[in-house]
Structures are given as structure tokens and as C-alpha cells.
N, C-alpha and C positions, 0 to 999 in steps of 0.2 A: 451490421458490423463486419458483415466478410470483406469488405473494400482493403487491401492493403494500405499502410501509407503511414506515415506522421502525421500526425492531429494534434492543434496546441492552442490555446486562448488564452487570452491576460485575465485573471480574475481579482477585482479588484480589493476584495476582503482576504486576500492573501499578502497582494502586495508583488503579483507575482504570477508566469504562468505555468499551467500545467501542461504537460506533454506528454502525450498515449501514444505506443508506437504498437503498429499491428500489422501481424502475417499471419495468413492462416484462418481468419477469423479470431484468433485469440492476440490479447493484449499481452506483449513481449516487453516493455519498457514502460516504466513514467518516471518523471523527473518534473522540477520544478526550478527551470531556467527565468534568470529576471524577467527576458522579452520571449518571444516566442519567435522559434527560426522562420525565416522568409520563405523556405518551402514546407512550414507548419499548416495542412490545412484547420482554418478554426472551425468548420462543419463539420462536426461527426455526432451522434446519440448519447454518445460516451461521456462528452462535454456537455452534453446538455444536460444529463443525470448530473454530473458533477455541479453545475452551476444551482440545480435545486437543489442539493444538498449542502453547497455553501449559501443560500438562499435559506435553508431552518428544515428543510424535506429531509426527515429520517430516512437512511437509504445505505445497507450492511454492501452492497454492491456483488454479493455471495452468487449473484446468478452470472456474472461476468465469467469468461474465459480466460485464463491465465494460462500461458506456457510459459514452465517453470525449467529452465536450465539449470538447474541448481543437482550437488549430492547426493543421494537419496535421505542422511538424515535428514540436511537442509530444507528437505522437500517438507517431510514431516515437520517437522517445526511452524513452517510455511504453511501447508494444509490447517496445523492447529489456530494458529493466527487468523486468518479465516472464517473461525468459528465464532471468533469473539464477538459478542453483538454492540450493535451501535452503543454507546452512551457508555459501557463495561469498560473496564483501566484491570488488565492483570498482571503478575508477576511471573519472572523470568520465569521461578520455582515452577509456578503454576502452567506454566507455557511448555515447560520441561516435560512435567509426569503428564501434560496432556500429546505430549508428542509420544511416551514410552520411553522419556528417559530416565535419568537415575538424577534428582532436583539434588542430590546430593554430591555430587561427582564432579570435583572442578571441570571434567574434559567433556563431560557430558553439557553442563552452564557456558563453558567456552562455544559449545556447538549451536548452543540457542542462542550466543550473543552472534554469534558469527553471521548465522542466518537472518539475523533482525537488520544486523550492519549491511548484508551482500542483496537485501531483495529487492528485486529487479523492477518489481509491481508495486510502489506502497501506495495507500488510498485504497487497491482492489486486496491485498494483503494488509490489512491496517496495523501498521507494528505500530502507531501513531496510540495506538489502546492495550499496549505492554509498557509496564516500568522498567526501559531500560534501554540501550543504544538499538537506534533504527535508523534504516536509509532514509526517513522522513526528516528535512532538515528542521534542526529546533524551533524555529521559528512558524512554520508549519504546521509541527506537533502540536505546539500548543495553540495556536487558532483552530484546527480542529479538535484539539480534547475539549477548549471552553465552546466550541461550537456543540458540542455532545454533552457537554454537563446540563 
């Protein structure tokens, strides 16, 4: 995975392709554009992990590398998300007191939506398994959450 570059494949149980963007060795973007761009390579390991686990391969992707440009609380949030294991749907609340925040504190739940809305990673961050706004577009979310039920 050290190769720099845009990486993107059409997946056809989506409807749609993913796209891994990497510097560094670590995964810095994914998005889920209709086509995939004409300088997307579709060869990388990353794509291949994702197509077994749209294929029924349980797969948390927890060993992936993420570089997070994000706040530091973002960050936290983000790390917590993370943790959540495949097939698991949790709440903001819960998403909250597992980053150390206050589930109670409108500014505190604003900062967990904001992080769910702004991540950079989803799939490698799975906001797709919190109840509540994520950069994982709806239609996404839920072919993976019923791919995990």
C-alpha cells in the first residue's frame, strides 16, 4: 500500500465506485463517485479487501492506515468510530462518551455530528455503523449496514 496514487473500481453491488486516495502509505480520501476517474487506478489490495467484503467477507478494515487531517476532537470521535465492529449500529450518545465527551452537551453531539459529516475515510472510519449523519452517502449506508445485518 506504499504506492502513492488514486485507486477506484466500479462495484457493482453499490451501484457505484469507490475511491482510495493515498500518500504516505496511509489512506487520505475515499468517496464514492458514479464512474471512477480515468486517472483512477482500479489495481490496488485496498480494492481488493473492499470487493470481499462487498462479496459477504467480514472485514473491520481496523488494520488500514488513515491520515486524519481533522481537529483533535474530530480526531477522537474518528478513532472511536473505528472501533466499532463489523455487523454493530451505535448511537451518536454512545459514540460521544466513547470519544470523552459530555452525550449530554448540545456542543459536545454537534462535534460528533460534525466529525461523522467531515470524514475524510468512510468505509476505513465506518460512520456507516453510527445512527446518525455520515460522509457515507445514504444509499451506501444502507447496502452496507444490510450487508452487516
Amino acid at each position: 500500500m506504499d504506492a502513492p496514487g488514486l485507486f477506484a473500481r466500479t462495484f457493482p453491488s453499490l451501484d457505484r465506485a469507490v475511491q482510495v486516495g493515498v500518500v504516505g502509505g496511509k489512506v487520505i480520501g475515499v468517496s464514492f463517485p458514479d464512474d471512477p476517474p480515468e486517472d483512477g487506478d482500479p489495481d490496488h489490495p485496498l480494492l481488493d479487501r473492499i470487493e470481499a467484503y462487498l462479496g459477504g467477507e467480514p472485514d473491520d478494515f481496523d488494520d488500514v492506515d488513515v491520515g486524519l487531517t481533522v481537529p483533535t476532537e474530530q480526531r477522537r470521535v474518528l478513532d472511536s468510530v473505528r472501533t466499532v465492529p463489523y455487523g454493530r449500529r451505535l448511537s451518536i450518545d454512545r459514540i460521544a462518551r466513547m470519544s470523552g465527551l459530555d452525550a449530554e452537551a448540545e456542543d459536545d453531539l454537534a462535534t460528533v455530528e460534525r466529525a461523522l459529516r467531515e470524514n475524510p475515510v468512510p468505509l476505513f472510519v465506518p460512520d456507516h455503523r453510527v445512527d446518525g449523519p455520515g460522509a457515507t452517502p445514504d444509499s451506501i449506508a444502507r447496502a452496507l449496514r444490510r450487508l452487516e445485518d
